[in-house]
N, C-alpha and C positions, 0 to 999 in steps of 0.2 A: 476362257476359264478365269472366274477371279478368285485372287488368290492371298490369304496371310502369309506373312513371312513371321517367325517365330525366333528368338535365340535364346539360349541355355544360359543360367549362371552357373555361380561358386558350388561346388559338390558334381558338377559333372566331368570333374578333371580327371586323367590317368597318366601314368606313364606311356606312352607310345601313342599318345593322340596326336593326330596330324601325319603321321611319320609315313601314310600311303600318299599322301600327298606332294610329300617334302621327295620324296621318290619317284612321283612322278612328272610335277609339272616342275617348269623354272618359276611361275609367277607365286607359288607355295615358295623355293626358296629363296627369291628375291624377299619377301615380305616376312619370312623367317630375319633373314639377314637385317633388315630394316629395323626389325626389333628388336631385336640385339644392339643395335648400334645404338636406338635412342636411349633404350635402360641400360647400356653397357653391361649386360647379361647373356648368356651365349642359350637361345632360348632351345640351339637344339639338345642341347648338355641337361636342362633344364626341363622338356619335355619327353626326350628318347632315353632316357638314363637315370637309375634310382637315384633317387635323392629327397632329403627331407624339404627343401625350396619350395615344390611343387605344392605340397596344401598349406603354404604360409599364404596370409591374404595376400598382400602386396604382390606375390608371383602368378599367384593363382589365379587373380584375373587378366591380365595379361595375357596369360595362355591361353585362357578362354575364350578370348576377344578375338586374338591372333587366330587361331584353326578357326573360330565362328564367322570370318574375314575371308578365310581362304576357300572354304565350302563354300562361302554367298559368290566371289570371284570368280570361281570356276564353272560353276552354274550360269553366271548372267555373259560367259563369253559365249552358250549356247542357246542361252533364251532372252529375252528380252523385255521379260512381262513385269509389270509393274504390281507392286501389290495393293490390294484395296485400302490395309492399312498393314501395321506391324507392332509386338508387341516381343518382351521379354522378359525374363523372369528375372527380375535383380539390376545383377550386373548386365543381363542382358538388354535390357531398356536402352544401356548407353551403346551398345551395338548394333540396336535396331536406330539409333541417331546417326550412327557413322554409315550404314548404309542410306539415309536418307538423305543425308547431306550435310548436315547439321556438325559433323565432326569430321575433319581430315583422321586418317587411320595414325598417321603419327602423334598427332597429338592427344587422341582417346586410349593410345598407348599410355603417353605420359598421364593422361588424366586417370585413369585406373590403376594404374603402379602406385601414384597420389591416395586416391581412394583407398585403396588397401590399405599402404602405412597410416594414414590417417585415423582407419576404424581399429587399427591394431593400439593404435595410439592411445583411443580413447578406451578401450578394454582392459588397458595394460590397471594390473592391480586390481581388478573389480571382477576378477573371479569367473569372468563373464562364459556362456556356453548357450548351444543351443538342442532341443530334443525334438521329434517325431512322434505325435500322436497319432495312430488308425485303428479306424474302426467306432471314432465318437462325432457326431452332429457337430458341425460347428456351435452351435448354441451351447450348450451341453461343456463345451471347452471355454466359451466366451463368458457361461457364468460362472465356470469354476474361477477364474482368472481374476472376473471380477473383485474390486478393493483390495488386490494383493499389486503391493509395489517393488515387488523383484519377480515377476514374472508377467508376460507377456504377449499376446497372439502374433506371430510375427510373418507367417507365411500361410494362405491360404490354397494348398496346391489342388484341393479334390475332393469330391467325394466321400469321407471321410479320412483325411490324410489333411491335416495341420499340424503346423509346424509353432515351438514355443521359442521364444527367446528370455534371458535375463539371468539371474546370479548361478550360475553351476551347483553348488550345495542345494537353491532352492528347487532347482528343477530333478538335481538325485534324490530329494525328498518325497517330492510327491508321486512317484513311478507306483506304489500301493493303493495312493486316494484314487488316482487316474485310473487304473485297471479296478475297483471297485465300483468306478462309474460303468464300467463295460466296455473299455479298449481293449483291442487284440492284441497292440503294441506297441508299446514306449519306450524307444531309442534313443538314448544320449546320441549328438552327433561329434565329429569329432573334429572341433570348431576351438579354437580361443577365443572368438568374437562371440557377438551377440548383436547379431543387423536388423535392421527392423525396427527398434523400440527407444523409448526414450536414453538408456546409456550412450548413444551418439549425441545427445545433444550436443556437447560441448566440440566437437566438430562441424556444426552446423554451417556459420560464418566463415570459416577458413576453404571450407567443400566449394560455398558455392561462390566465392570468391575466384579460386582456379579453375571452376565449371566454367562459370561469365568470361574469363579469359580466353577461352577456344572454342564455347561455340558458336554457331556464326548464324544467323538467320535466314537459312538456307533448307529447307524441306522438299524435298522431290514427293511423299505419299506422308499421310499421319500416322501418331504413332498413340498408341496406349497405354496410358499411365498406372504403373503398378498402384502409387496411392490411390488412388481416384476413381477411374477407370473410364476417366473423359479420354478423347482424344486430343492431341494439338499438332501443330506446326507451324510455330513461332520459335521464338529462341527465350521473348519473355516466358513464356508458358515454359519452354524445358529448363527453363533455370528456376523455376519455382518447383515446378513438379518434380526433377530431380534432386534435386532439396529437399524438397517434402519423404522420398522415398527412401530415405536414410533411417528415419525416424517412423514411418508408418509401415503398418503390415502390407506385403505383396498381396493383391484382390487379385492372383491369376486365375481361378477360378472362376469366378465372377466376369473379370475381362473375358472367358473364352465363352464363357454363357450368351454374355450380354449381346456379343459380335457375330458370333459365326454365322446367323442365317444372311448375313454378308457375303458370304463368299461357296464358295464351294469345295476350296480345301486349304488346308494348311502346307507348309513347309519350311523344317526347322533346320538350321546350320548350325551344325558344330555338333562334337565328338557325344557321345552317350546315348541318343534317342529320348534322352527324359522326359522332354517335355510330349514326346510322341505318346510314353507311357501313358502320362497323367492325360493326356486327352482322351484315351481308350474309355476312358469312365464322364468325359465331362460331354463328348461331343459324338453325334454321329457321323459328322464329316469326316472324312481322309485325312490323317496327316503324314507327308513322307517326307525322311529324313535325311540330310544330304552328312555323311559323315566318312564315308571312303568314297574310292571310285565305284564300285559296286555300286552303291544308293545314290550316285550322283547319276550314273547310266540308267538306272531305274526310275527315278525321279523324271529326269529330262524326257523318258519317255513315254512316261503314266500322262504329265501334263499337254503333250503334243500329241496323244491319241485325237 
């Protein structure tokens, strides 16, 4: 069977993600503990327990990474298969490096916690937010968008489902223009960043400075670039392309278009099923989700029929 591997970004976080895991296996709380110890954050405290931490960027991918780590773990100690390629949505790109080889798990820890502060950094005082369009053509949203400089196409998730980035006031504004066009629904997200779009610029330099730092030119399968939607497996190519992906809209739509008669299903790690959603509309291939034991038991046995 060949197979995508898939991982989740930022917005699929919860309170008690991971936590069937952390209960069941030791290599879940080995790798809990390990990230804790590099961010000095106690990441069960952080993930099992209310708290405002958890949709700050800087925590928030981290934890994502983390459960996205442990569902891929648990899975390859009973299968074996390599995947034809791998792709992610965001933060999930540098997740689908760390299973490729390309990133030691400790240090994609550190490079993520990095990343967070960094884009929170760059938002700080710019007002910055992000909203949810569905039910309009991408086109239809590309030309509203058009010659407006505080707003921005920033996520391309689906079938009618794009996502805006840029100044928060502009995008509370226009929620009347946009359903005048004919959206079903226009959601503020509930974001102090704005990822995706030129307001990162002035993180550019510094990102890919501590990028170039740890990863290593090391590729076991390729992976698919949210900008672009080339594949690579080089470390020049991920240090360009994830640099690039700071400032450019996610093309996961496109990436799942353009690939799938490659394989024959998908399979995504970590907590939420999202990306499983959004493929119900983009693909007729399978995709199953490894996010408790349940869908891990499930998973390991859909692919070894």
């Amino acid at each position: 069977m060949k197979v995508a591997f898939l991982f989740p970004g930022q917005g699929s976080q919860s309170i008690g993600m991971g936590k069937e895991f952390y209960d069941s296996y030791d290599v879940a709380k080995e790798l809990f503990d390990t990230a804790s110890s590099v961010l000095k954050v106690d990441m069960k405290d952080l993930l099992f327990n209310e708290n405002e931490n958890i949709n700050k960027t800087q925590f928030t991918q981290p934890a994502i990474l983390l459960v996205s780590y442990i569902s891929y773990m648990l899975f390859s100690k009973q299968s074996d298969i390599t995947p034809e390629f791998a792709l992610g949505h965001s933060l999930g790109e540098i997740t689908a490096n760390v299973i490729s080889g390309s990133l030691s798990f400790e240090n994609a820890i550190k490079l993520v916690y990095a990343r967070g502060q960094l884009m929170q950094q760059a938002c700080n005082n710019l007002d910055a937010g992000m909203a949810v369009i569905i039910g309009l053509e991408d086109e239809i949203v590309e030309d509203f968008c058009k010659n407006k400089n505080d707003i921005w196409c920033a996520n391309y998730n689906g079938s009618g489902q794009i996502v805006l980035a840029g100044s928060k006031s502009a995008l509370n504004n226009i929620e009347e223009d946009i359903k005048k066009l004919g959206a079903k629904r226009f959601v503020m997200l509930p974001m102090s960043i704005a990822s995706h779009c030129p307001l990162l610029d002035s993180i550019i330099d510094e990102f890919r400075e501590v990028l170039n730092s740890y990863l290593l030119d090391c590729f076991k399968f390729e992976i698919i670039s949210n900008a672009t939607i080339e594949s690579y497996n080089t470390k020049n190519k991920a240090l360009d392309l994830l640099t690039m992906q700071l400032t450019k809209p996610v093309f996961y739509k496109q990436s799942i278009i353009k690939n799938e008669n490659r394989i024959d299903c998908f399979i995504e790690f970590g907590h939420g099923n999202v990306l499983k959603g959004l493929n119900k509309r983009l693909s007729s291939k399978p995709t199953y989700c490894i996010s408790n034991n349940a869908s891990l038991e499930s998973t390991i046995n859909e692919i070894n029929k």
